[in-house]
Every structure is written in structure tokens, then in C-alpha cells.
VEXKOLNU-609009 format. One line per field, with one value per residue (C-alpha): z, x, y; residue in one letter. Coordinates in Angstrom, 1 decimal, always signed. Layout:
! residues N
c3: [Z|...];
c1: [X|...];
c2: [Y|...];
residuo: [a|...];
This chain:
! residues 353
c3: [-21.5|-20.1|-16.7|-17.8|-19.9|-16.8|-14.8|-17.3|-17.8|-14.2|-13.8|-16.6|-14.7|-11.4|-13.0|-14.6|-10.8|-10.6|-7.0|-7.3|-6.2|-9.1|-11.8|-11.8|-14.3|-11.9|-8.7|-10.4|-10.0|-13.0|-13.5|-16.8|-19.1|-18.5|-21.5|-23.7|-22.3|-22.3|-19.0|-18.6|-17.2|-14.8|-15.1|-11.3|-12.5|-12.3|-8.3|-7.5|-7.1|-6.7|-9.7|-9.1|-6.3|-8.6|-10.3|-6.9|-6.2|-9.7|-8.7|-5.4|-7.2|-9.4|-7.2|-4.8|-7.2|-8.5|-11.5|-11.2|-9.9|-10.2|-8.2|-9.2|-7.8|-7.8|-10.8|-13.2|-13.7|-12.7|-12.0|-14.3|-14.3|-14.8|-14.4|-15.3|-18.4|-16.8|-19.0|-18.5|-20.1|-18.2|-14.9|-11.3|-8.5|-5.5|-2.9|+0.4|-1.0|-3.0|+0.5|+0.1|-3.2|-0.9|+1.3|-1.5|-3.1|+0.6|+1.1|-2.2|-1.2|+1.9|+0.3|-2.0|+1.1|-0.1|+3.5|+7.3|+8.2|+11.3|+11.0|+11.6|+9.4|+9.2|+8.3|+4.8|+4.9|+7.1|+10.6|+10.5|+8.2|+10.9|+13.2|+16.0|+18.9|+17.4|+20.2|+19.2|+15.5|+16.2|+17.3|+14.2|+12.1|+8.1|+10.8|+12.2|+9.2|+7.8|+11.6|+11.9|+14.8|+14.1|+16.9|+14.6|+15.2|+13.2|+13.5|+9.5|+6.6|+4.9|+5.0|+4.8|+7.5|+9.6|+10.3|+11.5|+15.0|+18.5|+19.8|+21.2|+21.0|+18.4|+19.0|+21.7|+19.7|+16.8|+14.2|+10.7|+9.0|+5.4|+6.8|+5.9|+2.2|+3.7|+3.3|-1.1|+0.3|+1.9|-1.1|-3.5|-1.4|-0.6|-4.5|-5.5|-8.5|-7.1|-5.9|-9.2|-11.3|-9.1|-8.1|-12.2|-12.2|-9.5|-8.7|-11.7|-14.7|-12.5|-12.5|-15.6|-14.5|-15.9|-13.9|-12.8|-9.3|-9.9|-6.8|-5.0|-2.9|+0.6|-0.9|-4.2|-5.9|-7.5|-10.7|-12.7|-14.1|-12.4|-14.0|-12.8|-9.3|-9.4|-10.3|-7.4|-5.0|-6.9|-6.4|-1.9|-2.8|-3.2|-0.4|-3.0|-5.5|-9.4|-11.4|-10.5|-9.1|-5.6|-6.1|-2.5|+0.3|+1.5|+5.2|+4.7|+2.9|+5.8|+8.4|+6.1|+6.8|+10.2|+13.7|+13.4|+16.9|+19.7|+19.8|+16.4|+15.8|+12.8|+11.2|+9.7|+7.4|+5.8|+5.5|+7.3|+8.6|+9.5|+12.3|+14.8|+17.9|+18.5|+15.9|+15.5|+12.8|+11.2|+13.0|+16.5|+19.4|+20.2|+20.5|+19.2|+20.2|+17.1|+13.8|+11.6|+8.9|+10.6|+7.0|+5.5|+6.4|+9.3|+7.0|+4.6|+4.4|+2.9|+0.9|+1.7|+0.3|+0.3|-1.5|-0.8|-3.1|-2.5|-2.6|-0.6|-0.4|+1.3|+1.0|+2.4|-0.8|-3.3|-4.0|-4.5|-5.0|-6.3|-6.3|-7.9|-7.4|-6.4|-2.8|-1.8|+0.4|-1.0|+2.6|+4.1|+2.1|+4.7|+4.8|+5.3|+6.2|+6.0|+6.5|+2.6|+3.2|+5.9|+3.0|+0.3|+1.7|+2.5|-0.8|-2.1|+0.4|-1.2|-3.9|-3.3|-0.5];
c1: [+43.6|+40.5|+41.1|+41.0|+37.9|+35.9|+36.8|+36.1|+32.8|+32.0|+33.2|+30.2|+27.6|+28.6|+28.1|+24.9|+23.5|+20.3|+20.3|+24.0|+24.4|+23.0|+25.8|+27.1|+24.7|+22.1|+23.5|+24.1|+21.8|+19.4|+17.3|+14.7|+15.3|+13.0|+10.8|+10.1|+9.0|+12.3|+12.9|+15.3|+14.4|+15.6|+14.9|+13.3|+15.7|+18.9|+17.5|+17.1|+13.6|+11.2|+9.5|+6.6|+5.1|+4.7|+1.6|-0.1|+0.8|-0.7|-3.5|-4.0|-4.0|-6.2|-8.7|-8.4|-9.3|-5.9|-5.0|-1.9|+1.5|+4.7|+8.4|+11.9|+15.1|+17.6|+15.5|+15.1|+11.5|+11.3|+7.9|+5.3|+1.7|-1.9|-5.4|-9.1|-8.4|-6.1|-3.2|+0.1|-1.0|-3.7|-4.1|-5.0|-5.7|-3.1|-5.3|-3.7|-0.5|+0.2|+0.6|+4.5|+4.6|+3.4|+6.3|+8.7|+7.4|+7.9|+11.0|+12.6|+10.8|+12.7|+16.3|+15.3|+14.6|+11.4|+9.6|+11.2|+9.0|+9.4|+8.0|+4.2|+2.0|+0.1|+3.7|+2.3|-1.3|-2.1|-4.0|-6.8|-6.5|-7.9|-11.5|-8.9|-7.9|-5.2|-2.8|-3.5|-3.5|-0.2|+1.3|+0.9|+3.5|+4.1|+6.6|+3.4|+1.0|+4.0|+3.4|-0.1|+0.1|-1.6|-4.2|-6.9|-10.4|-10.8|-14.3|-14.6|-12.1|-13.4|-10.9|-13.0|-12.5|-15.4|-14.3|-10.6|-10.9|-9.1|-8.5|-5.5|-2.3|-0.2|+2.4|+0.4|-2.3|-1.6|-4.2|-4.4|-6.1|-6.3|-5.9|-2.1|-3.6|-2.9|+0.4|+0.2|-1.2|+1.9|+4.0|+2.2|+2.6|+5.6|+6.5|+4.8|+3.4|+1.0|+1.9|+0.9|+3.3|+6.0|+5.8|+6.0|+8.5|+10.9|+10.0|+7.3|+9.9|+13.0|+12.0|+10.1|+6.1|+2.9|+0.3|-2.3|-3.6|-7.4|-10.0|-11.5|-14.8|-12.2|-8.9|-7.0|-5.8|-3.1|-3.6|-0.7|+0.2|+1.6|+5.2|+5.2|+4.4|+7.3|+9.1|+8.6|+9.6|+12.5|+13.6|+12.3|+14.7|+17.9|+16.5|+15.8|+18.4|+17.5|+20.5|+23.5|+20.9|+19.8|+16.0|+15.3|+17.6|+19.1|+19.3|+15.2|+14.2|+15.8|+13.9|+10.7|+11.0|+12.2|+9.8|+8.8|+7.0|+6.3|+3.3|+3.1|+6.9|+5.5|+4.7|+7.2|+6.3|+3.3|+5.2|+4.3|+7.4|+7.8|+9.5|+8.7|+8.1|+4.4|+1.6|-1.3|-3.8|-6.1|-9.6|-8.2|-5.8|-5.4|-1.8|-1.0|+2.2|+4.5|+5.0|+2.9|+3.4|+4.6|+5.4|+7.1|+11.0|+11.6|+13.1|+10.5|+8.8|+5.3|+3.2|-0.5|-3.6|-7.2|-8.4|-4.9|-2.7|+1.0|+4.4|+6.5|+10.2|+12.2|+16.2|+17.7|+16.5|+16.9|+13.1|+10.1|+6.5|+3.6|+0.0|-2.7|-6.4|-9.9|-10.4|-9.3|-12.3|-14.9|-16.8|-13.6|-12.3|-9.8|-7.8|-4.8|-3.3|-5.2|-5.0|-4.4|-1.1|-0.3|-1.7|+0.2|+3.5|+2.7|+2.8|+5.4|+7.9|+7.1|+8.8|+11.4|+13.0];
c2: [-48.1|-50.3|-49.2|-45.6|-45.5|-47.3|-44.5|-41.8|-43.4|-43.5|-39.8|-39.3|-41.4|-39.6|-35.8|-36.7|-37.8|-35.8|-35.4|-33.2|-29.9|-27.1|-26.2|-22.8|-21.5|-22.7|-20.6|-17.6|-14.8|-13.9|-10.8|-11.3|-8.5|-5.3|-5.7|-8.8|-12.2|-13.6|-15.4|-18.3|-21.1|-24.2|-27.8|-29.5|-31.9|-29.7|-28.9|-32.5|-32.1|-35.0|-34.7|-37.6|-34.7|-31.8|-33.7|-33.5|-29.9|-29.2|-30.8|-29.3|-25.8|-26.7|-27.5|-24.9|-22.5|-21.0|-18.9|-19.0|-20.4|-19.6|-20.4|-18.7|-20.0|-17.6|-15.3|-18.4|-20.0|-23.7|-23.8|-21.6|-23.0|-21.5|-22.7|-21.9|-20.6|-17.9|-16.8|-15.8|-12.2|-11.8|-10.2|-10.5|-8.3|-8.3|-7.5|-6.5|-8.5|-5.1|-3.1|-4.4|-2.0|+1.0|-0.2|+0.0|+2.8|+4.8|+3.5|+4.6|+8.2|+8.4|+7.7|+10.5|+12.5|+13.8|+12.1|+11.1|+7.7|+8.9|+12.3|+13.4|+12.4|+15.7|+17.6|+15.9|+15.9|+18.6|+18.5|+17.5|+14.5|+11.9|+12.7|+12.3|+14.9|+16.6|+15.6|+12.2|+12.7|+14.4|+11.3|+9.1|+8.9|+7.0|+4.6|+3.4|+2.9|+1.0|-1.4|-1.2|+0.6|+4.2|+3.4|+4.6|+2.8|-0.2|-0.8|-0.1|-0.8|+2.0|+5.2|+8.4|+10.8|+9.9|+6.4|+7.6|+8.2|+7.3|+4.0|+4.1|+6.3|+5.6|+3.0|+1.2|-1.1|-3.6|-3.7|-4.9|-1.8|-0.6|+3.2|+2.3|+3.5|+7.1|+6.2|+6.5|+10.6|+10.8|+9.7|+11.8|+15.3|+14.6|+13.9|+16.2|+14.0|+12.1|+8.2|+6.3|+8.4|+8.6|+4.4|+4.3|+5.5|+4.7|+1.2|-0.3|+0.5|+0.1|-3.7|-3.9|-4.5|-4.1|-4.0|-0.9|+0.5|+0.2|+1.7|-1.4|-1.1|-0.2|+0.5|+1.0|-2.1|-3.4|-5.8|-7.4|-10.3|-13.6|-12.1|-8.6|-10.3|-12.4|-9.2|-8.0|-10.9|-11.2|-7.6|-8.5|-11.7|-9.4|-6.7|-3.9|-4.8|-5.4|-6.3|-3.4|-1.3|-0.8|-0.1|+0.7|+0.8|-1.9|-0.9|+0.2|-3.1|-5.3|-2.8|-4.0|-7.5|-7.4|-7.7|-3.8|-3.5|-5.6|-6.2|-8.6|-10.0|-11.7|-8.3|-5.8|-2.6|-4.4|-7.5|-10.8|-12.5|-16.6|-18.0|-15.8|-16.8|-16.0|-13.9|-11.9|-12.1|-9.5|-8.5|-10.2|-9.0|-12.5|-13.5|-17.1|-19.1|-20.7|-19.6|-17.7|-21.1|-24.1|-26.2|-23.2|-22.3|-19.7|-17.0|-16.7|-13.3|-13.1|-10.7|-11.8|-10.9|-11.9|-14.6|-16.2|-14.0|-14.6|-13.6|-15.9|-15.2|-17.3|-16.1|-19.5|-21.2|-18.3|-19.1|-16.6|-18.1|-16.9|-17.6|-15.9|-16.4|-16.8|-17.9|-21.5|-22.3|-19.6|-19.7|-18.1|-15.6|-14.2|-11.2|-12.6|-16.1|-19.3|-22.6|-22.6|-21.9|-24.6|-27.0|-25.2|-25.7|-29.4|-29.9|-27.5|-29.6|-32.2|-31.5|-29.2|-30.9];
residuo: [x|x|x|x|x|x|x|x|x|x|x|x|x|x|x|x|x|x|x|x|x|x|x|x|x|x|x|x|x|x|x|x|x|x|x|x|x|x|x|x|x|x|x|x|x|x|x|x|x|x|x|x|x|x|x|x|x|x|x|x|x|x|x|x|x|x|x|x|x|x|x|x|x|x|x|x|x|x|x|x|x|x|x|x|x|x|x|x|x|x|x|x|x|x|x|x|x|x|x|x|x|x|x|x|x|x|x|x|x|x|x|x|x|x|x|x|x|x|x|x|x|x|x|x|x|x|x|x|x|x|x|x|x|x|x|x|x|x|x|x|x|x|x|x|x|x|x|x|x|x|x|x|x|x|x|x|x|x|x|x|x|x|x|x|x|x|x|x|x|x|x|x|x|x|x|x|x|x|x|x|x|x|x|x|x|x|x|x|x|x|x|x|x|x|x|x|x|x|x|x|x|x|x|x|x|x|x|x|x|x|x|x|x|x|x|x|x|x|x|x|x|x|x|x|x|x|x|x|x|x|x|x|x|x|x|x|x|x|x|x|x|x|x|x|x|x|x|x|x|x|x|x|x|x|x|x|x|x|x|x|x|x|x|x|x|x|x|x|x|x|x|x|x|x|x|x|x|x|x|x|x|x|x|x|x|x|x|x|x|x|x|x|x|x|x|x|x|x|x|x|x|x|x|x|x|x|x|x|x|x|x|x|x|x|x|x|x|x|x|x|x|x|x|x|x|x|x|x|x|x|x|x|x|x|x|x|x|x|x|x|x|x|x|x|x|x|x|x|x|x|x|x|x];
């Protein structure tokens, strides 16, 4: 009877190890309910996390000038935290990080057959929508607005007519450029209802977001809260999938987060994509060797934004990660990635691993 109640006691003390592999209720996939707040969450202690780091990545948010931060694994919160006086109902613009809901949104307008990403551009806004030769126009089509690689001028981020003329033919040039906003026209002719009613609702309510497209000084806006952005990674987690429903296509999400040229591997369809084998960065044709973020893992896909907005997704870990905010280094605001990011992950490995 001794002998027995050592081992059962040991059997406790052995199932109680932090460091063990995640319980099933930890694995299995969660999707928040559409409306309410509820959203369950998981322990760093039931994912073996160090917990003596996540003071120091707290800190290191805080200081770099962060609303907000957030990381799901596998749907569930384990790490929800906000800064400056920001609140979890409050919200934040997405800056260029909201270009993935264009993606989406033209995505889900394709499996409806309502567009062909591969068709002219002008079959939806007529000829005559760029300054362009018409030849050239002619060439453009949503496939390579979705790349970057419309070989419109980029000498100004501002999209009036004027400013759209030829640089190269279409398909030859990579070149980070916020004439991919053309791309919301597209959706609303070919709708029919105009691009903020029909992404409301085929891909905000489908997934439960708040959240409003507001007109910036260049280009329309997204602005949500820290939630709704999470949302959103967790629908890129599952490629498109919310609960029993496939939001977008599958076979188009995958297309989205794959190299989508080859000119920049580490850019799909307004996605940024890790582990690739070389990059390009916004307002450069500069080529640089490596991956886009050395500390993070090579599968991660990124939504990036000025001002260091995020939506990291990383499928090998279940995980998406969010931060919302002002600038981490106010005297470079970037467009895209910075060395923010590099630091971020640093300190997000920290804990996690």
C-alpha cells in the first residue's frame, strides 16, 4: 500500500511539471464568439513559458511607445497588455498593416466570381484610370497590385491620376506603393456595393470585428481595436478559415502568403513573408541577402504597418501577435519593417522558447 501511494504521488508531481507538453484543452483550436468580450484564455504556465522574461518584454513595450500587445496560441489569449492609457476598447489605426484586409476582402470577391485577379484592371475601372499609355495601362492587372508590381511611377504616395504614370511594364519592377488602394475600386465595381459594405459584410461580421476604414492624408485607413486585429491573424492563422467556415479560399489565402513574384521572395499579395532567402524593402530596389527578421521563425507571415503596427502569424507555433502603436523610435517612422522588430522578437523568444 506504501509502495503504491509513492508512485501515485509521483505520477501527481510528474503531471503538474510546468515545462510538459500543453493539455488537450490547450491544443485545441478556439475561435472567440462573434459578439461579446468573451475570449478564453491560457496560462504562460500551461506553455512552459519562462515567465521571469515577460516583465522585460513589458517593459520594452512600454518604452518603445506601444498601445498595445497581444499573442494568441492556437485562438486563446495568453498574453493581453496595454500601455499609455490605451484601452482594450479603444482603437488604433492599422496603417499599411490593413492592406492584408484588401487582400482578403479580393480574395473572397474572386471565389464569388464577381473579379479574375488576373484580368485587366481597366475591365473594372475603365481605360483610362492610370496617366499611362494605354498599352501599358492595359497590362496591369488586380494580380499585380496585390505584388507590387504594377510598374506605375512611385515618385508620390499620393493616388490621384496625375501621379500614376509609366515606369516600367507591369510585372517587371518591384515597388512598395500605396496605388494597391485601386484595388478597394476594383472590389466595389465589381460588387457592385462599394468595398466598405461589401468587406462588412463578407469578411468584418464573418469574424466578428469592429473597426472603421477612415481617409488618411495618402490612403484610406483602417482603425480597430487590439481584438478585431487579432481577429484577423487568427482567421490568416487557419488560411481563411473561422470556425466551420472557410472565409476566403484556402488555395487563394496560401497564394497570399507565398513568394508572389521574383523580384521580392519576401513579399506575397500585400503580405511580408520570413525566411526567404533574400528581401526588398519599401522606397529601395536594393536587394538584401537573409531573412526579412533574423530572431523571428522562418514561417512567420507579417502584416506591417507604419509606426510598427503588427500582425505576426507564425503557423509552426499556432501563435498570432499583435502590436499596436505610436512609432518605436519617433525619428524613423518607417513604412514598413524596422529594426523594432529584430528587438521585438529578441525579447518575445525570450519567453516563449
Amino acid at each position: 500500500m506504501r509502495l503504491f501511494l509513492i508512485l501515485c504521488t509521483c505520477i501527481s508531481l510528474f503531471s503538474c511539471n510546468p515545462t510538459e507538453e500543453p493539455g488537450p484543452e490547450v491544443q485545441e483550436v478556439y475561435f472567440p464568439p462573434l459578439t461579446g468580450s468573451d475570449w478564453e484564455k491560457v496560462a504562460p504556465s500551461q506553455l512552459g513559458w519562462d515567465e521571469s522574461q515577460i516583465p522585460a518584454l513589458i517593459d520594452f513595450l512600454r518604452t518603445r511607445n506601444s498601445k498595445s500587445f497581444m499573442i494568441l496560441v492556437n485562438g486563446r489569449i495568453a498574453m493581453e497588455e496595454y500601455f499609455d492609457g490605451h484601452k482594450a476598447t479603444d482603437t488604433w489605426q492599422w496603417n499599411s498593416a490593413g492592406k492584408t484586409l484588401t487582400t482578403a476582402t479580393v480574395g473572397i470577391a474572386q471565389q464569388e466570381k464577381l473579379l479574375d485577379i488576373n484580368t485587366r484592371v481597366s475591365q473594372y475601372l475603365g481605360a483610362g484610370w492610370t496617366s499611362m499609355p494605354l498599352a501599358k495601362e492595359s497590362l496591369i492587372t488586380p494580380k499585380h497590385l496585390l505584388s507590387m508590381t504594377s510598374g506605375i511611377n512611385d515618385e508620390s504616395e499620393l493616388i490621384i491620376k496625375p501621379n500614376l504614370t509609366y515606369l516600367a511594364d507591369a510585372g517587371t519592377r518591384w515597388s512598395y506603393h500605396n496605388v494597391f488602394q485601386r484595388l478597394m475600386d476594383v472590389v466595389g465595381e465589381a460588387s457592385g456595393q462599394g468595398f466598405e459594405p461589401y468587406f462588412n459584410s463578407k469578411l468584418k461580421a464573418k469574424i466578428g470585428m469592429d473597426g472603421f476604414w477612415r481617409e488618411g492624408l495618402i490612403f484610406t485607413i483602417y482603425h480597430s481595436t487590439t481584438r478585431s486585429m487579432a481577429r484577423f491573424g487568427l482567421l490568416a492563422l487557419h488560411q481563411g478559415k473561422w470556425g466551420t467556415e472557410q472565409i476566403v479560399n484556402e488555395a487563394f489565402f496560401n497564394q497570399s502568403t507565398s513568394t508572389s513574384q521574383n523580384l521580392n521572395s519576401a513579399y506575397g499579395y500585400l503580405w511580408w513573408l520570413n525566411g526567404k532567402g533574400q528581401f526588398m524593402l519599401p522606397t529601395s530596389q536594393n536587394v538584401f541577402p537573409g531573412m526579412l527578421i533574423p530572431n523571428a521563425p522562418a514561417d512567420m507571415y507579417a502584416a506591417m504597418g507604419a509606426e510598427d503596427q503588427r500582425i505576426y502569424v507564425i503557423p509552426s507555433k499556432k501563435m498570432v501577435i499583435i502590436r499596436m502603436g505610436r512609432a518605436s523610435d519617433p525619428a524613423n517612422p518607417n513604412f514598413a519593417l524596422s529594426g523594432f522588430d529584430q528587438s521585438l522578437w529578441e525579447k518575445i523568444n525570450a519567453v516563449i522558447k
